[in-house]
DOMAR-375003 format. One record per residue: residue number from 1; x, y, z of N, C-alpha, C in turn; residue in three letters; chain. Coordinates in pm, whole numbers, plus 50000, padded with zeros to 5 digits. Example, Ala and Ser with C-alpha at 12.3 -4.5 7.8 and 13.67 -1.06 7.14 Angstrom:
{voza 1 n_xx 51319 n_yy 49431 n_zz 50780 ca_xx 51230 ca_yy 49550 ca_zz 50780 c_xx 51320 c_yy 49670 c_zz 50780 tilum Ala lovo A};
{voza 2 n_xx 51285 n_yy 49775 n_zz 50708 ca_xx 51367 ca_yy 49894 ca_zz 50714 c_xx 51290 c_yy 50003 c_zz 50787 tilum Ser lovo A};
//
This chain:
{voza 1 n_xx 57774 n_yy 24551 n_zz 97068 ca_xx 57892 ca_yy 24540 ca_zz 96981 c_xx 58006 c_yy 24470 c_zz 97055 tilum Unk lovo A};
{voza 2 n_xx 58064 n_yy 24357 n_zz 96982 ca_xx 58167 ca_yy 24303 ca_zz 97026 c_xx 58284 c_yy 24407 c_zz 97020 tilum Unk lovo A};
{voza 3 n_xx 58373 n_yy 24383 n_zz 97150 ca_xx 58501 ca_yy 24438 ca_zz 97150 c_xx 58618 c_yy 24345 c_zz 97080 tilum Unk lovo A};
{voza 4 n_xx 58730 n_yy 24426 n_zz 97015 ca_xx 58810 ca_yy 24284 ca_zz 96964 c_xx 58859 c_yy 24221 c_zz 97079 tilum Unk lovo A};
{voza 5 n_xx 58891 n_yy 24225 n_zz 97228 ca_xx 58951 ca_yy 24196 ca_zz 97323 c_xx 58851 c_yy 24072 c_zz 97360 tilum Unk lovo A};
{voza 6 n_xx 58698 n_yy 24085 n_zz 97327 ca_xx 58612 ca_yy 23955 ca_zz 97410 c_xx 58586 c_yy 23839 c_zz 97260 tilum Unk lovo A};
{voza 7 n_xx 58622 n_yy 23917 n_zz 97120 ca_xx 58579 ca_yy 23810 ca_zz 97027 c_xx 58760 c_yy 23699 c_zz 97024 tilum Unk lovo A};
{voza 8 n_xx 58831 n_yy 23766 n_zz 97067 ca_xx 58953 ca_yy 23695 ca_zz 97056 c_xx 58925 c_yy 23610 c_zz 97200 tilum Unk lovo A};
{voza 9 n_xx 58870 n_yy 23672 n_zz 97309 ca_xx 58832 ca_yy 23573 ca_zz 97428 c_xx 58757 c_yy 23499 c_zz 97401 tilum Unk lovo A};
{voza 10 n_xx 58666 n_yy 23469 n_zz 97367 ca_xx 58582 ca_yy 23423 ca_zz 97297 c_xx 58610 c_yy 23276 c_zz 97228 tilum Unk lovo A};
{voza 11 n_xx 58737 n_yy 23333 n_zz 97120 ca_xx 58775 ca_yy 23237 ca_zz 97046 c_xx 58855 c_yy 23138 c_zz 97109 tilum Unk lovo A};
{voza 12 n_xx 58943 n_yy 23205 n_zz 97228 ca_xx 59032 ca_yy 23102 ca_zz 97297 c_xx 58947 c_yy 22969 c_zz 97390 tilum Unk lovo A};
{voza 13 n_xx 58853 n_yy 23037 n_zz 97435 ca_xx 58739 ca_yy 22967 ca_zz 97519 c_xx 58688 c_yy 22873 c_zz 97377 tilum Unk lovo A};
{voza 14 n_xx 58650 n_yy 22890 n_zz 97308 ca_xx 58616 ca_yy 22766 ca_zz 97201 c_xx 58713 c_yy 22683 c_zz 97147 tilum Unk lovo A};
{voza 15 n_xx 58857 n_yy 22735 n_zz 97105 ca_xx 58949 ca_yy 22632 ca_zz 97139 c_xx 58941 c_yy 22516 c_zz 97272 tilum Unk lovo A};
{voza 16 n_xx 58957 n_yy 22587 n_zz 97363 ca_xx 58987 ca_yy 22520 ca_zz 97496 c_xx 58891 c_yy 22405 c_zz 97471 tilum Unk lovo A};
{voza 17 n_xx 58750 n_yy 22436 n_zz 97478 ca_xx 58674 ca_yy 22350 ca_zz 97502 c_xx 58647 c_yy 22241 c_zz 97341 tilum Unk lovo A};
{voza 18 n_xx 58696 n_yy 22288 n_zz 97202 ca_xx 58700 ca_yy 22185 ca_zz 97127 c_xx 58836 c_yy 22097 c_zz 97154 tilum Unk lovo A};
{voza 19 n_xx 58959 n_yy 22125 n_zz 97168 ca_xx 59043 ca_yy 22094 ca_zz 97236 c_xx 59006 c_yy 21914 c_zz 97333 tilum Unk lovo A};
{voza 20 n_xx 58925 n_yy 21992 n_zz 97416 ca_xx 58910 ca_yy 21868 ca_zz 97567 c_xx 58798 c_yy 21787 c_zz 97486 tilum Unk lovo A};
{voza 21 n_xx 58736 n_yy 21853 n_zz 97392 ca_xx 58659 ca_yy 21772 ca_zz 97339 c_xx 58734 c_yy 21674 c_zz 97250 tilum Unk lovo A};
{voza 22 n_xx 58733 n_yy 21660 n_zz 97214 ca_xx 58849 ca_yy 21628 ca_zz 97099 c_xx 58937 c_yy 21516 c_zz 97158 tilum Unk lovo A};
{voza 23 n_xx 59014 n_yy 21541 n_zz 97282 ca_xx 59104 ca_yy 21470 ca_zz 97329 c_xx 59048 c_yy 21379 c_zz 97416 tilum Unk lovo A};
{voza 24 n_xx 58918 n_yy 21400 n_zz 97479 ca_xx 58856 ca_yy 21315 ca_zz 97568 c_xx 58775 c_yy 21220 c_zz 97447 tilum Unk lovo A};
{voza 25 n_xx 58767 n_yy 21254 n_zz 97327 ca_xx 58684 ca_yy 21183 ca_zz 97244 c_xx 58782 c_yy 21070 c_zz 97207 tilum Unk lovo A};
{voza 26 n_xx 58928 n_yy 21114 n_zz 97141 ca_xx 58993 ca_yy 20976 ca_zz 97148 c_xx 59073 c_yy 20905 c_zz 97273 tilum Unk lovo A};
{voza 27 n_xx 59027 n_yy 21004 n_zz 97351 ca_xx 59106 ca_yy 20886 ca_zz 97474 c_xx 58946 c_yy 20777 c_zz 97499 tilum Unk lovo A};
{voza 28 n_xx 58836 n_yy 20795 n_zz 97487 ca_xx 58767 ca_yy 20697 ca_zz 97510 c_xx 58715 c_yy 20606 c_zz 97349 tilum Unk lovo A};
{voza 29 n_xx 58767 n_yy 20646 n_zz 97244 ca_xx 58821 ca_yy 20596 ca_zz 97135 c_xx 58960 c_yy 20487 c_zz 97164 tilum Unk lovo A};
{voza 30 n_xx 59011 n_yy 20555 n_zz 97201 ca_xx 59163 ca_yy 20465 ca_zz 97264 c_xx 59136 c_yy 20332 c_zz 97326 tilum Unk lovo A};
{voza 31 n_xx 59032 n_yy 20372 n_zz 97445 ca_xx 58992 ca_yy 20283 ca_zz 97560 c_xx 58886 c_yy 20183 c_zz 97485 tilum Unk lovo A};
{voza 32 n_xx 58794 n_yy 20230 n_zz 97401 ca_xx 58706 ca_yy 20090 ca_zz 97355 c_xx 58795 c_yy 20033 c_zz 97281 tilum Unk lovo A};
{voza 33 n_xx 58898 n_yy 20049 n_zz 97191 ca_xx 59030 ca_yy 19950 ca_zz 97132 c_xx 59071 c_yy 19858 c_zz 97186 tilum Unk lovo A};
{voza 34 n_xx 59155 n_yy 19925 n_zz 97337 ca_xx 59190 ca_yy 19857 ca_zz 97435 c_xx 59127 c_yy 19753 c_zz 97479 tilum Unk lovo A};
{voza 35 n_xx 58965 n_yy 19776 n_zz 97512 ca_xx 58881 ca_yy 19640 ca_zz 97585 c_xx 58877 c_yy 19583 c_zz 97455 tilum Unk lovo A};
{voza 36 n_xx 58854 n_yy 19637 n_zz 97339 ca_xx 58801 ca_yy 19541 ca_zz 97268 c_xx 58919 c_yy 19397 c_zz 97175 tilum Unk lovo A};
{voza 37 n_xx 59070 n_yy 19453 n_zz 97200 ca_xx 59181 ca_yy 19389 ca_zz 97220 c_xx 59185 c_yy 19310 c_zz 97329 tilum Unk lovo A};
{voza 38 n_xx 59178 n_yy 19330 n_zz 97478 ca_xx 59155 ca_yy 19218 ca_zz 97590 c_xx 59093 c_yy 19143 c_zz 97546 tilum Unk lovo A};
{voza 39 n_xx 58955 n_yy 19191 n_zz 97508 ca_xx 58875 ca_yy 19050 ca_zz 97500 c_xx 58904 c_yy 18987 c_zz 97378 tilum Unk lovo A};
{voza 40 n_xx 58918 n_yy 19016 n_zz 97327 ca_xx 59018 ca_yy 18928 ca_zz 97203 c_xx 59130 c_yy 18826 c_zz 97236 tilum Unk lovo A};
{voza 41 n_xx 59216 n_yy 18892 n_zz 97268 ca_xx 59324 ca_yy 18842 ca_zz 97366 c_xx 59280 c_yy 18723 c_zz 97495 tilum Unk lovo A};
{voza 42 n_xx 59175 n_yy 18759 n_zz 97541 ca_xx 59122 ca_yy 18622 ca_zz 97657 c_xx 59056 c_yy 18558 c_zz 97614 tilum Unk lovo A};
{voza 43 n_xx 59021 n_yy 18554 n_zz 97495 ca_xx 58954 ca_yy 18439 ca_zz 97391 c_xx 59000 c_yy 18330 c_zz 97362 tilum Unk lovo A};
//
């Protein structure tokens, strides 16, 4: 049986990690823009 103290831990730990997910997904979203603007740009 879950305690409410580990399902609320629980939940913060799945934030955290959709969170970094999330933010690392558009920072390398960000970054293929970026190259794909250079090379545009040195065309």
């Amino acid at each position: 049986m879950l305690s409410k103290k580990s399902r609320k831990a629980r939940r913060i730990l799945f934030d955290s990690i959709y969170k970094i997910l999330s933010d690392s997904f558009v920072c390398d979203f960000g970054l293929q823009n970026y190259t794909i603007k250079v090379k545009f740009a040195s065309y």
